[in-house]
C-alpha positions as CSV (number, residue, x, y, z in Angstrom):
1,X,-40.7,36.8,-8.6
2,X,-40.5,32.8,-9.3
3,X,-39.7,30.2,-7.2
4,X,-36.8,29.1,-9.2
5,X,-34.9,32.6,-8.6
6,X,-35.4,32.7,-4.9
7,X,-33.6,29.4,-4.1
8,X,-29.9,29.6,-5.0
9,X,-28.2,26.6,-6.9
10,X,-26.3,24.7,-4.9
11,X,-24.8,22.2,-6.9
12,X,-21.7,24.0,-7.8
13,X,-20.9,23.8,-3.5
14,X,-21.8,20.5,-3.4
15,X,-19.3,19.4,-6.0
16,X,-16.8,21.9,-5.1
17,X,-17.1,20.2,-1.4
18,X,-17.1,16.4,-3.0
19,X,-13.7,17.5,-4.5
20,X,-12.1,18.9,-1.2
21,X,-13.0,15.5,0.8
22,X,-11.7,13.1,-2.0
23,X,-8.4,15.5,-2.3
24,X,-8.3,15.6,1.7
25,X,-9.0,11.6,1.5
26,X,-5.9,11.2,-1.1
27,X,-3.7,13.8,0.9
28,X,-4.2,11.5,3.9
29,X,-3.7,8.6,2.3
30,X,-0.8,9.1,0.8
31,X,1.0,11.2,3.4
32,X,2.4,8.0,5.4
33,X,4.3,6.5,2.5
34,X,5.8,10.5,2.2
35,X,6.4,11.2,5.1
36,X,8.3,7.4,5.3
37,X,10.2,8.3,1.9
38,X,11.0,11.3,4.4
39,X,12.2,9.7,7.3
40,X,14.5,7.2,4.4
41,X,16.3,10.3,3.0
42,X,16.7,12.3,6.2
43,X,17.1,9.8,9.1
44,X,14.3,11.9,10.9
45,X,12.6,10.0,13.3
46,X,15.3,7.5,14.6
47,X,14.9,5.3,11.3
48,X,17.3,2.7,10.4
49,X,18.9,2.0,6.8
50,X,17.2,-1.4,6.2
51,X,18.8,-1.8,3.5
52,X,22.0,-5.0,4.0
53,X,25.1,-3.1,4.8
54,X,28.0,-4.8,3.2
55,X,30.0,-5.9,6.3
56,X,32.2,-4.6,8.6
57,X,36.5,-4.8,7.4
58,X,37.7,-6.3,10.6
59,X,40.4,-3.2,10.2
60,X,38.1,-0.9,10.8
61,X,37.3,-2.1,14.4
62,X,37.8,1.1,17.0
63,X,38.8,-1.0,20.2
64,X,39.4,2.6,21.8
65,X,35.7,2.9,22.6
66,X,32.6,1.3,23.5
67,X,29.1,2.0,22.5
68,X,26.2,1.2,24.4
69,X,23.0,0.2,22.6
70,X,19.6,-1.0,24.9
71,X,17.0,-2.8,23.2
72,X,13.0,-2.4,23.3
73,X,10.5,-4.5,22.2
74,X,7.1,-3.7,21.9
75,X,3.9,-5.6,19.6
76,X,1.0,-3.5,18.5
77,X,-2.4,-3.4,20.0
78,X,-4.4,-6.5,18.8
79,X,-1.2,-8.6,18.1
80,X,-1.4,-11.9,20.1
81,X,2.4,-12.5,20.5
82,X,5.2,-12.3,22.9
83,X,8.4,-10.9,21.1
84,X,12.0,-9.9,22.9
85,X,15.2,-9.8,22.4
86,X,18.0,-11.7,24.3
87,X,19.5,-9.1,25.7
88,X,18.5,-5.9,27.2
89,X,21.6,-3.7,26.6
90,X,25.0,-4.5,25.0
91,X,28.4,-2.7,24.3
92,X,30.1,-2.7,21.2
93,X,33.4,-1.6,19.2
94,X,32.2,0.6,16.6
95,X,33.3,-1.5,13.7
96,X,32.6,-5.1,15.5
97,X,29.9,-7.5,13.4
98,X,27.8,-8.0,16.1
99,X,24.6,-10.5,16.6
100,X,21.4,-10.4,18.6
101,X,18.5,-12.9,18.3
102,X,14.9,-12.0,18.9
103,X,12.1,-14.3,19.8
104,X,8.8,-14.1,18.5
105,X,6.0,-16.6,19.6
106,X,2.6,-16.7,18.1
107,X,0.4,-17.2,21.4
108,X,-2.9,-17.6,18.9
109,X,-4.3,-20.9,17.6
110,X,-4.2,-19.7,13.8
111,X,-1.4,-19.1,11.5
112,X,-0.3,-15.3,11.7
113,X,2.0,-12.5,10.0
114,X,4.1,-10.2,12.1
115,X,6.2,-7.6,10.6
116,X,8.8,-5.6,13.0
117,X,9.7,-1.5,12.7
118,X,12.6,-0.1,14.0
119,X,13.6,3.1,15.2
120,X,16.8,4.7,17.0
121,X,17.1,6.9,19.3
122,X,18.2,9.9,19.7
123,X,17.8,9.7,15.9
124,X,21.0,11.7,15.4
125,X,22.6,8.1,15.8
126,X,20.6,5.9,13.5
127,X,22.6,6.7,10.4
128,X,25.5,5.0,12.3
129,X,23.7,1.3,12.8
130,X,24.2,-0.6,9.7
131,X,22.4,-3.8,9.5
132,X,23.8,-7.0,7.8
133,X,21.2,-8.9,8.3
134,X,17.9,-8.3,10.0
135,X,14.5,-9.7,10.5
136,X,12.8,-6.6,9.8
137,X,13.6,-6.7,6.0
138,X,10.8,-8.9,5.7
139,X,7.6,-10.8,6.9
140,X,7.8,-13.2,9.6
141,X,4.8,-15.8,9.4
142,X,4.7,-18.0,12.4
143,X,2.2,-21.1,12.8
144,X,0.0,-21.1,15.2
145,X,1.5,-21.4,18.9
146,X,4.9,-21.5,17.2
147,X,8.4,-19.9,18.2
148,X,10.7,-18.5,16.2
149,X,14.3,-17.1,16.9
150,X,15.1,-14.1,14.3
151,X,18.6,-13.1,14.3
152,X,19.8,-9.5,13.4
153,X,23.3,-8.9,12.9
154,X,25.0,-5.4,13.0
155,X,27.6,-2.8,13.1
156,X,27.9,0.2,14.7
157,X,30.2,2.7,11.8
158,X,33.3,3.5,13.3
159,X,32.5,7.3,12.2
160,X,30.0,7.7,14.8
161,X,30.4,10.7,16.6
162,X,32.5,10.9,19.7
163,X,29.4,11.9,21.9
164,X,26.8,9.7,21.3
165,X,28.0,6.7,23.6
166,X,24.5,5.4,23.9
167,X,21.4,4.8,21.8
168,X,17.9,2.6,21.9
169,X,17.0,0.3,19.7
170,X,13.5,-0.1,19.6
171,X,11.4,-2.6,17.1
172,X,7.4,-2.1,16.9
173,X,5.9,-5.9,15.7
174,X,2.6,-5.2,13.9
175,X,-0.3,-7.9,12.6
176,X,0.6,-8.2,9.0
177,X,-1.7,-11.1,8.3
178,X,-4.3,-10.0,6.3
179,X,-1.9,-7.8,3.8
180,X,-0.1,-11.2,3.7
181,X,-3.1,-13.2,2.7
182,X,-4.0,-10.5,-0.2
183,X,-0.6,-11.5,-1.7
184,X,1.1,-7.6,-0.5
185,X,4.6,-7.7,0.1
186,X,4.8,-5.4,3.1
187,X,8.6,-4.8,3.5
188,X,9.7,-2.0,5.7
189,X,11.0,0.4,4.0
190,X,12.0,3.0,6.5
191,X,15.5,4.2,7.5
């Protein structure tokens, strides 16, 4: 018997494995920006509609009830900055255009990018908090050891159900710097 028949060919498992780690490798890679597009047509996972809402008609104000929303804060691992909001917890008509600020301060002696995520919770409310105007739509770059105060403006739809008399706002601010720099618009598009 020869040599060449006693060892088998392996090349056709090698490739065959190749493939399955760069299809693994693309699976993975593109499941985030999926599973976001998820989250955007569902409302899974307590995200927002980012997109502007067109404004609450002052008619439409339900002075009958009050919701409670509480606000978190929170920056990413390896962020340098201190970011809050001015207030803690607030009650609102459903229907009333509301307005929070939020301060961000770059504690760092270089130029930096933050970008803030939101999320609502219990999720079953999210599809209720309409956003006029928000921070999170895009990029905030702040200079080194500067302060900046980011409005977000609001309304809560009037057709939010009866039960759900309080909900969490929370925004996540992640290091957007370097996606910046490369010239990548990074815009949260989550809902």
């Amino acid at each position: 018997m020869s040599e060449q028949h006693s060892k088998p060919d392996n090349s056709k498992m090698i490739t065959r494995l190749l493939a399955s780690v760069v299809l693994m490798f693309a699976f993975g890679f593109a499941l985030v920006p999926l599973y976001e597009k998820f989250c955007e047509v569902t409302g899974f996972n307590g995200r927002t509609n980012n997109s502007a809402a067109a404004g609450s008609d002052g008619n439409l104000v339900d002075t009958t009830r009050l919701v409670t929303i509480e606000f978190h804060t929170r920056v990413n691992r390896g962020l340098p900055w201190e970011f809050s909001s001015e207030v803690r917890r607030l009650q609102v008509h459903p229907g009333e255009t509301t307005t929070v600020n939020f301060t961000a301060t770059n504690r760092t002696g270089r130029d930096m990018t933050g970008q803030a995520l939101p999320s609502v919770a219990p999720g079953e409310a999210a599809p209720y908090l309409l956003k006029t105007e928000c921070f999170c739509f895009q990029n905030q770059p702040l200079a080194a050891g500067d302060t900046a105060v980011m409005p977000m403006q609001f309304y809560v739809d009037p057709d939010i159900p009866n039960h759900i008399r309080t909900f969490t706002l929370s925004y996540m601010m992640y290091d957007m710097t370097e996606a910046a720099a490369q010239g990548r618009v990074v815009v949260d598009t989550s809902e």
